[in-house]
C-alpha positions as a Markdown table, in Angstrom:
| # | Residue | x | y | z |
|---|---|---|---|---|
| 1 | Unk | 255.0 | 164.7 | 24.0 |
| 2 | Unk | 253.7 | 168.3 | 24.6 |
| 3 | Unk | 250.4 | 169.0 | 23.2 |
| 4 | Unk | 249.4 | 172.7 | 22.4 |
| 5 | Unk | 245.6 | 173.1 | 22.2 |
| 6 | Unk | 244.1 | 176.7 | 21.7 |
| 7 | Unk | 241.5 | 178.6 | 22.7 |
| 8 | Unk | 237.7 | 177.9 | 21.5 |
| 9 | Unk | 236.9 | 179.6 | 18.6 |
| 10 | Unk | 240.9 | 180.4 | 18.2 |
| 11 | Unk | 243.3 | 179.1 | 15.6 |
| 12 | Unk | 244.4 | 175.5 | 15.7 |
| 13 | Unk | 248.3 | 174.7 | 16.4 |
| 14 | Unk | 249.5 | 171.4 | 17.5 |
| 15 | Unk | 253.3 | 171.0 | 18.5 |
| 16 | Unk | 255.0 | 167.2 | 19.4 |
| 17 | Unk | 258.3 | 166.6 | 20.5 |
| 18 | Unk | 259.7 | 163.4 | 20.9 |
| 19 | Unk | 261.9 | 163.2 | 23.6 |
| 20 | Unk | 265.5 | 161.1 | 23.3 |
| 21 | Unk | 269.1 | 161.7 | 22.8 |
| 22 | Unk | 269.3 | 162.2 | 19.7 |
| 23 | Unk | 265.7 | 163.6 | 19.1 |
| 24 | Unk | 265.0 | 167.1 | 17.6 |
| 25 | Unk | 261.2 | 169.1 | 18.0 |
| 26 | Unk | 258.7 | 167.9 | 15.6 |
| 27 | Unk | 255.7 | 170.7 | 14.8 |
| 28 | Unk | 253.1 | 171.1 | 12.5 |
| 29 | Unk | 250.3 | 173.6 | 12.7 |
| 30 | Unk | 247.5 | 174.5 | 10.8 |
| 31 | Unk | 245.7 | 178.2 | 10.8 |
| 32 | Unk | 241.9 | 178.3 | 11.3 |
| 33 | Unk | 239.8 | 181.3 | 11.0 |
| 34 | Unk | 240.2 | 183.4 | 14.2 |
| 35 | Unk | 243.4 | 184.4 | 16.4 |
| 36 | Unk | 245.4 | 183.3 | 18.9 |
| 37 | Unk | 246.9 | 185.1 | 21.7 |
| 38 | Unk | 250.2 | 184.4 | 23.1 |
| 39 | Unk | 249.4 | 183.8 | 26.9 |
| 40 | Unk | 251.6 | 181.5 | 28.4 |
| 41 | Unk | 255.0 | 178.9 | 28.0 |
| 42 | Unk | 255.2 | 175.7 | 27.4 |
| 43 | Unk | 259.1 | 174.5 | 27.6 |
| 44 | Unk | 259.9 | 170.6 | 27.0 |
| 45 | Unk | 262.9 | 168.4 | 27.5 |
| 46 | Unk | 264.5 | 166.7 | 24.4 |
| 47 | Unk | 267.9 | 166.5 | 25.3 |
| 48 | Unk | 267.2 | 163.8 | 28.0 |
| 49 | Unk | 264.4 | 161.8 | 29.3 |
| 50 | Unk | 262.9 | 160.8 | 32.4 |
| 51 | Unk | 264.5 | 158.1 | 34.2 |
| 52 | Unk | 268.2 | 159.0 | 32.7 |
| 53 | Unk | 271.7 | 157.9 | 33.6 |
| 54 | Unk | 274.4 | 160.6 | 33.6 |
| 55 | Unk | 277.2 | 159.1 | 35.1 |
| 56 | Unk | 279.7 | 161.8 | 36.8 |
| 57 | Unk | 281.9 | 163.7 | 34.2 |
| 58 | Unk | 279.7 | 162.5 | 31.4 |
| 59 | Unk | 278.7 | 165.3 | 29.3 |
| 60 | Unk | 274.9 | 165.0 | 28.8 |
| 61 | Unk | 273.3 | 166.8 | 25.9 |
| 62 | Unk | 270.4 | 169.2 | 27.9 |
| 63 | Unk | 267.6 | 170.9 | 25.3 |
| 64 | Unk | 264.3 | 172.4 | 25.8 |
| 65 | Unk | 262.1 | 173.2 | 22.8 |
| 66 | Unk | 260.2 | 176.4 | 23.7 |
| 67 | Unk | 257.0 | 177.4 | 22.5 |
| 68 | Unk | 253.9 | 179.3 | 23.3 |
| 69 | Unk | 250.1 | 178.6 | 23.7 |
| 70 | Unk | 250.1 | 179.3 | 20.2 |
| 71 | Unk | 252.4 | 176.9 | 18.8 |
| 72 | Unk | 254.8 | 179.5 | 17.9 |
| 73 | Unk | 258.5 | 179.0 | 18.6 |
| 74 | Unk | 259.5 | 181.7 | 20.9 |
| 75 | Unk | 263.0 | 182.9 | 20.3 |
| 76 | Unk | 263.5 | 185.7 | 22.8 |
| 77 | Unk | 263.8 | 183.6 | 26.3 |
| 78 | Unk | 265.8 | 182.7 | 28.7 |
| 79 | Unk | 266.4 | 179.2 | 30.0 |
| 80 | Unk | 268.5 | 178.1 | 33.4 |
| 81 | Unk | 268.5 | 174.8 | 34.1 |
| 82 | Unk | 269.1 | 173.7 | 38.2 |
| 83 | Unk | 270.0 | 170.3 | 39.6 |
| 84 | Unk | 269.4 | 168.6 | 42.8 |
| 85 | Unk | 272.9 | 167.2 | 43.2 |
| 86 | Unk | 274.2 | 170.4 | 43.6 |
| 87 | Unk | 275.5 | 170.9 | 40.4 |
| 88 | Unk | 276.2 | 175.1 | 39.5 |
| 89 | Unk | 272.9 | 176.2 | 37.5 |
| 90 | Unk | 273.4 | 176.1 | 33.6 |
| 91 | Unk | 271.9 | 178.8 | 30.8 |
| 92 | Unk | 270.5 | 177.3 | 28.0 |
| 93 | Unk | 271.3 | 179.7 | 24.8 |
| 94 | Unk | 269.4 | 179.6 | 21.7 |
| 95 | Unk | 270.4 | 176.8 | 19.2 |
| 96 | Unk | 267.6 | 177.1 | 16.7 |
| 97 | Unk | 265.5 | 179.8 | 16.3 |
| 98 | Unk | 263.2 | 178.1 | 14.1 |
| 99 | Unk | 262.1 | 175.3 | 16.2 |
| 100 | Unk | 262.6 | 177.4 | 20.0 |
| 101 | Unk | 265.4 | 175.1 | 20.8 |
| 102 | Unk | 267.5 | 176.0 | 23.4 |
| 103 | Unk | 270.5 | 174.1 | 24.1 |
| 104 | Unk | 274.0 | 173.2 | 26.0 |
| 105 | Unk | 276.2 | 170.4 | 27.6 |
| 106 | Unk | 276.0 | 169.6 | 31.2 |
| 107 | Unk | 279.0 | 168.0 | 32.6 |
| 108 | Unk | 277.5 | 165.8 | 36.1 |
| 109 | Unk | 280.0 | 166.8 | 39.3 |
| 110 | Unk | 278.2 | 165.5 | 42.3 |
| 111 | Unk | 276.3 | 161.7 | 41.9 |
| 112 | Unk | 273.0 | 160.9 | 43.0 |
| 113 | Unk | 270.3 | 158.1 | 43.0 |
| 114 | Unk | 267.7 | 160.1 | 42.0 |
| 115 | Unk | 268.4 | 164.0 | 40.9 |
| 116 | Unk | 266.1 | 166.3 | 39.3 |
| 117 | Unk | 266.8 | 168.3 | 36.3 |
| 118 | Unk | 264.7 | 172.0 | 36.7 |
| 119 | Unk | 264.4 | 173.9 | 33.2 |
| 120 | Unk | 262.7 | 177.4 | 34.2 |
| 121 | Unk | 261.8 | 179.2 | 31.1 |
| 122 | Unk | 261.5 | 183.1 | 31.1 |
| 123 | Unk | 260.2 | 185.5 | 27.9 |
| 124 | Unk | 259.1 | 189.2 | 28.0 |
| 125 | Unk | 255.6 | 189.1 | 28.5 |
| 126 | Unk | 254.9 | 185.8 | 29.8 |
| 127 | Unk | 254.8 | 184.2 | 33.4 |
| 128 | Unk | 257.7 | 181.7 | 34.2 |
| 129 | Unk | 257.3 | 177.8 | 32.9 |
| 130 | Unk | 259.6 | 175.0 | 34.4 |
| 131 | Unk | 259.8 | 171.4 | 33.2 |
| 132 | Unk | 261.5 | 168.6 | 35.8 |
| 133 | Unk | 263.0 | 165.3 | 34.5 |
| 134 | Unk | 264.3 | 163.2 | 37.1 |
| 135 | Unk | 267.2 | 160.2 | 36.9 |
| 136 | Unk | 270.4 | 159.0 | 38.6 |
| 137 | Unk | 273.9 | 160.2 | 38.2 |
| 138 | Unk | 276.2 | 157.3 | 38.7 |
| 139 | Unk | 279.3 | 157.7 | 40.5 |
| 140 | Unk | 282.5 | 157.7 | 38.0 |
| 141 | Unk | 286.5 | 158.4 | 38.7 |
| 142 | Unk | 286.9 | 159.8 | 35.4 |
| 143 | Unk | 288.7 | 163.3 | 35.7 |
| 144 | Unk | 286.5 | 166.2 | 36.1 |
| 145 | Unk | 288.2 | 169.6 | 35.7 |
| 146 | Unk | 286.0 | 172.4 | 38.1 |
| 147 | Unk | 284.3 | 175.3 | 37.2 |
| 148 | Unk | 286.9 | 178.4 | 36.1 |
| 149 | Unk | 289.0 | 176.2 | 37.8 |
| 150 | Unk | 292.4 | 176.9 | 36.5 |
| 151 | Unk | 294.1 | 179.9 | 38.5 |
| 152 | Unk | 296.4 | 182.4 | 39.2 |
| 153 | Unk | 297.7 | 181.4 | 42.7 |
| 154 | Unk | 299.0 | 184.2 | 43.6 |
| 155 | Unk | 296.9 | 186.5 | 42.4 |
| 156 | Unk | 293.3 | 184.0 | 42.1 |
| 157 | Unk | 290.3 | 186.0 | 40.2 |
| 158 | Unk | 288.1 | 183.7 | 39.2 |
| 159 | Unk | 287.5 | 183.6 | 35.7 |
| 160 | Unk | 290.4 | 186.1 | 35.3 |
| 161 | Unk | 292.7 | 186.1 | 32.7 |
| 162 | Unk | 296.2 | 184.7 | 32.4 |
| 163 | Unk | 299.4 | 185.7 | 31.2 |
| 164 | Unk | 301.7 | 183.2 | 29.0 |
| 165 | Unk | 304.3 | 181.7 | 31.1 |
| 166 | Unk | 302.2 | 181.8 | 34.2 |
| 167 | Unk | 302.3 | 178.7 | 36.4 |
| 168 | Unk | 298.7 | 177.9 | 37.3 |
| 169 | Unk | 296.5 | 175.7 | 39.8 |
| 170 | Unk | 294.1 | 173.4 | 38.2 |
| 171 | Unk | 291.6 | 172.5 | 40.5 |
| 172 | Unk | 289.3 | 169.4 | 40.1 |
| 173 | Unk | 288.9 | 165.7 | 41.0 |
| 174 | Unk | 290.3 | 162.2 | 39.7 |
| 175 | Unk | 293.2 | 164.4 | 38.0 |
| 176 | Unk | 296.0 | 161.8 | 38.9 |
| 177 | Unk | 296.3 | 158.7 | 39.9 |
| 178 | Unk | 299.0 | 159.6 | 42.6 |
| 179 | Unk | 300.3 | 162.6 | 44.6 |
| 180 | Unk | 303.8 | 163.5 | 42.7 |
| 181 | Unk | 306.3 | 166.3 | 41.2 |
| 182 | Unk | 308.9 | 166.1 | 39.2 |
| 183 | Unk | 312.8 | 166.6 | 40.2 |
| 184 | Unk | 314.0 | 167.5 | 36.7 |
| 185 | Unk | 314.5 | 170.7 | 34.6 |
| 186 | Unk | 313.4 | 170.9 | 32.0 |
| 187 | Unk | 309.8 | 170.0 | 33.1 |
| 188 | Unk | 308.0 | 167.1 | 31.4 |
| 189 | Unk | 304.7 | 167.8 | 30.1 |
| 190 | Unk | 303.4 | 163.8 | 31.5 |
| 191 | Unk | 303.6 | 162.7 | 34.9 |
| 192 | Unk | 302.3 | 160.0 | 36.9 |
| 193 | Unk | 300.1 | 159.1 | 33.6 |
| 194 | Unk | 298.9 | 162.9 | 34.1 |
| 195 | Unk | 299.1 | 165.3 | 31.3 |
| 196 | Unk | 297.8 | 168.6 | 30.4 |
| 197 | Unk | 296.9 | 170.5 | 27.4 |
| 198 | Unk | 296.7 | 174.4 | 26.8 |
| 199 | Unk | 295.6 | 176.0 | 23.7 |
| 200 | Unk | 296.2 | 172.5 | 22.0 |
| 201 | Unk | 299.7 | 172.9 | 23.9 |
| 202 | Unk | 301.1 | 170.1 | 26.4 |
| 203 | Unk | 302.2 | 171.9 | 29.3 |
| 204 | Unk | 304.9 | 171.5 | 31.9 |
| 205 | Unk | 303.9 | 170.0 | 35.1 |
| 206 | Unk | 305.5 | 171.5 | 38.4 |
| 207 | Unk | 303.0 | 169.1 | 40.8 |
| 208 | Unk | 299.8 | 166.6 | 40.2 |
| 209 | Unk | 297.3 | 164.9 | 42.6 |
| 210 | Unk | 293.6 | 164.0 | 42.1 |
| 211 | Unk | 292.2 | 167.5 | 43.1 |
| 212 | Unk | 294.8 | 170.0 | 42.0 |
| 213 | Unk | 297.3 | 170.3 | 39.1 |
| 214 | Unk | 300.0 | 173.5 | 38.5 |
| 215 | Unk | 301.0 | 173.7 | 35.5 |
| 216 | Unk | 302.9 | 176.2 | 33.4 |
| 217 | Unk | 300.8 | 178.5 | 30.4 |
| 218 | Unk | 302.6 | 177.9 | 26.9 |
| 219 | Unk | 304.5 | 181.3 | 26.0 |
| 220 | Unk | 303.4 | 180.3 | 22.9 |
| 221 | Unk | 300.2 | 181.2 | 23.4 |
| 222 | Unk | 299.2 | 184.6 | 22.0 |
| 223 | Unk | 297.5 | 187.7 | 24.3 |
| 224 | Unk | 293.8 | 188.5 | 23.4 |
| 225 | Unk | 292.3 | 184.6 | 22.9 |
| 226 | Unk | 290.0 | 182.4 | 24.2 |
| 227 | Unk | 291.9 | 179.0 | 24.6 |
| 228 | Unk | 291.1 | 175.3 | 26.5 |
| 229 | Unk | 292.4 | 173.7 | 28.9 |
| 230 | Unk | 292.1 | 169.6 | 28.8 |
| 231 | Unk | 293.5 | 167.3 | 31.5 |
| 232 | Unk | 294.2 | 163.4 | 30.5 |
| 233 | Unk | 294.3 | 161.2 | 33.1 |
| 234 | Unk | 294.9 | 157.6 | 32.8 |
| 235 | Unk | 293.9 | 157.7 | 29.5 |
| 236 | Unk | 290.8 | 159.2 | 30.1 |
| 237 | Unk | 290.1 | 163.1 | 29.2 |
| 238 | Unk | 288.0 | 166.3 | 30.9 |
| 239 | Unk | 286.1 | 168.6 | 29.4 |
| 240 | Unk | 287.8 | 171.3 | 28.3 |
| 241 | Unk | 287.7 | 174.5 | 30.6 |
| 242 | Unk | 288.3 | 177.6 | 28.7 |
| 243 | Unk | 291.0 | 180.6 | 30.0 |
| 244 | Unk | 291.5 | 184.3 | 28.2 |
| 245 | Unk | 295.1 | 185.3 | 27.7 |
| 246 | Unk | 296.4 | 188.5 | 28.4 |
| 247 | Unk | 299.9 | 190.3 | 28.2 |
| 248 | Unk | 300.7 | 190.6 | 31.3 |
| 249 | Unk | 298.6 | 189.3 | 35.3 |
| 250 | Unk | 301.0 | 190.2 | 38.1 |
| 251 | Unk | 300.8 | 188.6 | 41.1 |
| 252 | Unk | 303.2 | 188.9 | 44.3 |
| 253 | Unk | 304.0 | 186.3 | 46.8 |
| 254 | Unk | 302.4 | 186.2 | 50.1 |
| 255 | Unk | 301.2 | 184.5 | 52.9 |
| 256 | Unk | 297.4 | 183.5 | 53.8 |
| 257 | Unk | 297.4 | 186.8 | 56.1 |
| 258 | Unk | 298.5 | 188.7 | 52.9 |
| 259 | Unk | 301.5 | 189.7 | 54.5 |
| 260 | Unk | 304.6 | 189.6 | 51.6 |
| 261 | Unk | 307.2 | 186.7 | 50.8 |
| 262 | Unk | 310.4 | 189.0 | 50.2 |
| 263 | Unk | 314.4 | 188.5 | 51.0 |
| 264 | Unk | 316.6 | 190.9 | 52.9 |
| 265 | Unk | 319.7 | 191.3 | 51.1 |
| 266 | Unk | 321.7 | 188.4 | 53.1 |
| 267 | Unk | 318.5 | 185.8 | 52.3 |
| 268 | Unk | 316.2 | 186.0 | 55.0 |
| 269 | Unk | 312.8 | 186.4 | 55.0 |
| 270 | Unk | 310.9 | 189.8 | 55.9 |
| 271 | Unk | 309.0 | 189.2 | 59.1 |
| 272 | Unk | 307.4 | 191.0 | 61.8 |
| 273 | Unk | 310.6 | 189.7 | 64.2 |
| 274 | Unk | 312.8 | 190.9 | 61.0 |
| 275 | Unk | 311.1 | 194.1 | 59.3 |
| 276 | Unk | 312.7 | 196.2 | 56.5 |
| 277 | Unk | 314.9 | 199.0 | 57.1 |
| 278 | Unk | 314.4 | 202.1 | 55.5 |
| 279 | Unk | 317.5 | 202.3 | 52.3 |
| 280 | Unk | 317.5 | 198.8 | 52.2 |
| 281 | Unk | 316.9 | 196.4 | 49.4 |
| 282 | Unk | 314.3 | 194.2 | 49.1 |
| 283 | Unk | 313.5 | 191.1 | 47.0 |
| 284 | Unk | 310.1 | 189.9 | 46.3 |
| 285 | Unk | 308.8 | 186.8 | 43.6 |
| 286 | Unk | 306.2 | 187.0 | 41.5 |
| 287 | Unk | 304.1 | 185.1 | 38.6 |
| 288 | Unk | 302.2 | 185.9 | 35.2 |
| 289 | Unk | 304.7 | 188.7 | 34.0 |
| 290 | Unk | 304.1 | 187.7 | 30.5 |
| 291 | Unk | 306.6 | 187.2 | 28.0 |
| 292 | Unk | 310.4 | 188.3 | 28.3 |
| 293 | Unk | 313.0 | 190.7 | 26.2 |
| 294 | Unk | 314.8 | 187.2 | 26.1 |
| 295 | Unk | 312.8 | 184.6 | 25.0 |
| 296 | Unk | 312.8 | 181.7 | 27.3 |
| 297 | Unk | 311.3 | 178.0 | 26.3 |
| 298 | Unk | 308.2 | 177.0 | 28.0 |
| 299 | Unk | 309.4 | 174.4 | 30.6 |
| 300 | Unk | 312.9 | 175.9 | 30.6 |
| 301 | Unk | 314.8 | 177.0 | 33.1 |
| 302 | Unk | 315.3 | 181.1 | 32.8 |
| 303 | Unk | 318.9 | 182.3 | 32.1 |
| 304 | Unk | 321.1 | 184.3 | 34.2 |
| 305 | Unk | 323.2 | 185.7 | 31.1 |
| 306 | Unk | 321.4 | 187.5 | 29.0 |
| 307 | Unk | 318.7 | 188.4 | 32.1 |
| 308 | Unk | 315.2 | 187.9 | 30.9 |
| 309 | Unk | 313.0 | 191.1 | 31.9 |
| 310 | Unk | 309.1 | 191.4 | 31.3 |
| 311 | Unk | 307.9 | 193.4 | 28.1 |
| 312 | Unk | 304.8 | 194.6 | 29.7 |
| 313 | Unk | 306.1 | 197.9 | 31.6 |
| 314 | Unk | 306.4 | 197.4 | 35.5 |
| 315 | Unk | 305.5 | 200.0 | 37.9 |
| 316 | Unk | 305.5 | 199.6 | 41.7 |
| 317 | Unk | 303.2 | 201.0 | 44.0 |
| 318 | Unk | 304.1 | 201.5 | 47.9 |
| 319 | Unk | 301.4 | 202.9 | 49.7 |
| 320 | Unk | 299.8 | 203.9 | 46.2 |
| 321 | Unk | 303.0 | 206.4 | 45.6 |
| 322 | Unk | 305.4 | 204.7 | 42.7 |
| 323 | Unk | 309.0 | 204.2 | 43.7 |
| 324 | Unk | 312.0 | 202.7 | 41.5 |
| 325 | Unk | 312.2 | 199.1 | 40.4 |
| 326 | Unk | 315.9 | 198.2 | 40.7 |
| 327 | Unk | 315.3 | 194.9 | 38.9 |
| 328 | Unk | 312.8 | 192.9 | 37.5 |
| 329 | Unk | 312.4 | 190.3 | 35.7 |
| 330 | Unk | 313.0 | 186.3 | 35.1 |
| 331 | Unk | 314.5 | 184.4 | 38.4 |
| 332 | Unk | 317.3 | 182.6 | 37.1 |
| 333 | Unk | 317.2 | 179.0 | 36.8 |
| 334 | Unk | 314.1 | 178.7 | 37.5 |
| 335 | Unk | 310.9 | 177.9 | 35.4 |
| 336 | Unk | 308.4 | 180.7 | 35.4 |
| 337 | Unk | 309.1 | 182.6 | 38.7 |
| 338 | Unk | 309.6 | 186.3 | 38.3 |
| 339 | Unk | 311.2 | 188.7 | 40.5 |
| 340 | Unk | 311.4 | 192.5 | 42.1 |
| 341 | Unk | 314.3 | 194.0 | 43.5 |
| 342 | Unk | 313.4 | 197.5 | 45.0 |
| 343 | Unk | 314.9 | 199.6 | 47.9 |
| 344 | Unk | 312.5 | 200.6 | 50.8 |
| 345 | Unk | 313.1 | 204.7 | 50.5 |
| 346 | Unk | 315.4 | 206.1 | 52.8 |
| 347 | Unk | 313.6 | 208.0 | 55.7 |
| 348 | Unk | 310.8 | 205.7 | 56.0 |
| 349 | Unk | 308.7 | 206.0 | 59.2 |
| 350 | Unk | 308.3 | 202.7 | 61.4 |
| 351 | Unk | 305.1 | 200.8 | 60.4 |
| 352 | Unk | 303.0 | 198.4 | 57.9 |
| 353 | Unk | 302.9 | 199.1 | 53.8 |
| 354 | Unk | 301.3 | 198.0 | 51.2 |
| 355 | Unk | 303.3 | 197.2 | 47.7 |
| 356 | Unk | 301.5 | 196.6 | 44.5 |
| 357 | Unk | 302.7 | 195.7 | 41.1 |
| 358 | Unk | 301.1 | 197.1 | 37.9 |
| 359 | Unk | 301.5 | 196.5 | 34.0 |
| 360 | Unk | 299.5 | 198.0 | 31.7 |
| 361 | Unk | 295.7 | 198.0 | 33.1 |
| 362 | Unk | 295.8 | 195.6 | 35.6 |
| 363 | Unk | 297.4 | 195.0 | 39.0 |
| 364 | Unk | 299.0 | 192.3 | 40.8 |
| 365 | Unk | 296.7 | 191.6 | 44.2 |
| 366 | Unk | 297.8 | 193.8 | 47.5 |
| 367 | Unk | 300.7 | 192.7 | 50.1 |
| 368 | Unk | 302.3 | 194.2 | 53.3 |
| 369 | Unk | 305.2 | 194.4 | 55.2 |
| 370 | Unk | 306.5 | 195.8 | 58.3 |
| 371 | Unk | 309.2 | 198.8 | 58.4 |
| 372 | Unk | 311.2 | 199.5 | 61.4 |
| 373 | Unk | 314.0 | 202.0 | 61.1 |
């Protein structure tokens, strides 16, 4: 219960606000003769009480019901709440301007016996307010997608968008029961009791273990949207993680050193111990070229006859000067892995260059490779 009391002589405004689950602020107020003015915050916790139990990958209602010295509902703040456990800190937007309720969903990652729950309230105009509730978070194996955890691997932004098509990593914990990939073509969207769902989409699996999942993005799924991604496992289900879609999020091969992962004509891999010639061709693999001139199934493996090359235009940067794409497209028989063919221009001096592949506004991350003529 939070109790507003004014100023001597000021008007009279009482607020309650009964805390509990399912509770929503109470207030009634009641203008004497005299003014009141707005001095300070007064922020209280009615999406949980003191003493809770939030057991790991439980979403927990959080809501703080925000008024002034005044009694009056203020709309215009700004509400972070922090947590002991080390969970990331979590904005509270406005759910109700009437009653100064602010309100969103934590999701526990990290247990604790005891962890405290920090609301700091901020308005224009006033000092900052916090209010502390204090419980346990329970351990629990249910699965627990991370934060902007699903990801380009070749090309990881975090938050960033994807294209459709584009095999992703899904990072978290408790995903799957056991460490597995399937040996078949098409790919099954459920393995190892481990299934995961795009847009409302199941998706193909290429690998699962409890931390990390890659999985392939619908083509289905149109550019421009905000869609979810929801991992089952074991029968029991994540919150949903959401992912923008976009036409087209290159992303080249390459080592932790961000040296490249290309072929030389006969197969081999381009090395320091085996540069590129100058007039030779190269071939390098990418993901997240978006959608194909031939339509390939999600989970399929790509065709060979008709080819299946990218829609969004391709350009390719060496050293930040363009040069000609022999090929690129679709790897066939394969699911999702694109590829460029280019040839290293003739006349090249010896040394290290960077290559870069563009479509449309945005650019596939930076690689090098050796030349030696």
């Amino acid at each position: 219960v939070t109790l507003v009391v004014t100023p001597a002589g000021g008007a009279s405004a009482g607020s309650g606000a009964v805390s509990g689950r399912e509770a929503s602020p109470r207030s009634i107020s009641a203008q004497a003769a005299g003014s009141c003015s707005p001095a300070t915050l007064a922020p209280t916790q009615v999406g949980l009480v003191n003493n809770f139990s939030a057991p790991v990958a439980w979403p927990t209602a959080l809501s703080i019901a925000l008024m002034d010295n005044c009694g009056n509902a203020v709309t215009n703040g700004q509400i972070v709440t922090t947590f002991s456990n080390g969970d990331p800190p979590l904005a509270l937007p406005l759910l109700n301007a009437s009653q100064g309720l602010y309100s969103a969903t934590w999701t526990p990652h990290s247990s604790g016996s005891q962890v405290n729950v920090l609301a700091r309230a901020t308005a224009p105009g006033f000092a900052a307010a916090t209010a502390v509730i204090t419980g346990a978070v329970p351990p629990n194996a249910a699965p627990l997608l991370a934060p902007n955890g699903a990801v380009h691997p070749f090309n990881p932004e975090t938050g960033g968008p994807l294209a459709p098509g584009t095999v992703i990593s899904i990072y978290g914990s408790n995903l799957a029961g056991q460490t597995g990939q399937p040996a078949t073509i098409p790919l099954p969207t459920s393995f190892n009791n481990t299934s995961v769902i795009i847009g409302g989409a199941l998706a193909p699996l290429f690998y699962v273990s409890p931390s990390q999942i890659n999985a392939q993005v619908p083509f289905e799924l149109s550019s421009g949207g905000q869609y979810q991604v929801i991992v089952t496992a074991n029968g029991a289900v994540t919150q949903p993680e959401s992912i923008e879609i976009t036409q087209a999020v290159p992303g080249i091969s390459g080592f932790a050193n961000g040296t490249i992962i290309a072929q030389h004509g006969d197969g081999t891999l381009v090395s320091a111990t085996s540069p590129a010639k100058p007039g030779e061709f190269l071939v390098t693999y990418l993901l997240g070229m978006g959608l194909t001139n031939t339509p390939v199934g999600t989970g399929d493996a790509s065709p060979s006859s008709p080819l299946a090359q990218p829609l969004a235009p391709v350009t390719l940067l060496l050293h930040n000067n363009s040069i000609p794409v022999a090929f690129a497209g679709l790897t066939p028989g394969l699911v999702g892995l694109y590829q460029v063919n280019f040839q290293v221009p003739a006349g090249l001096a010896a040394g290290t260059y960077s290559l870069q592949v563009e479509q449309g506004p945005l650019a596939s991350n930076t690689v090098t490779f050796p030349v030696q003529p």
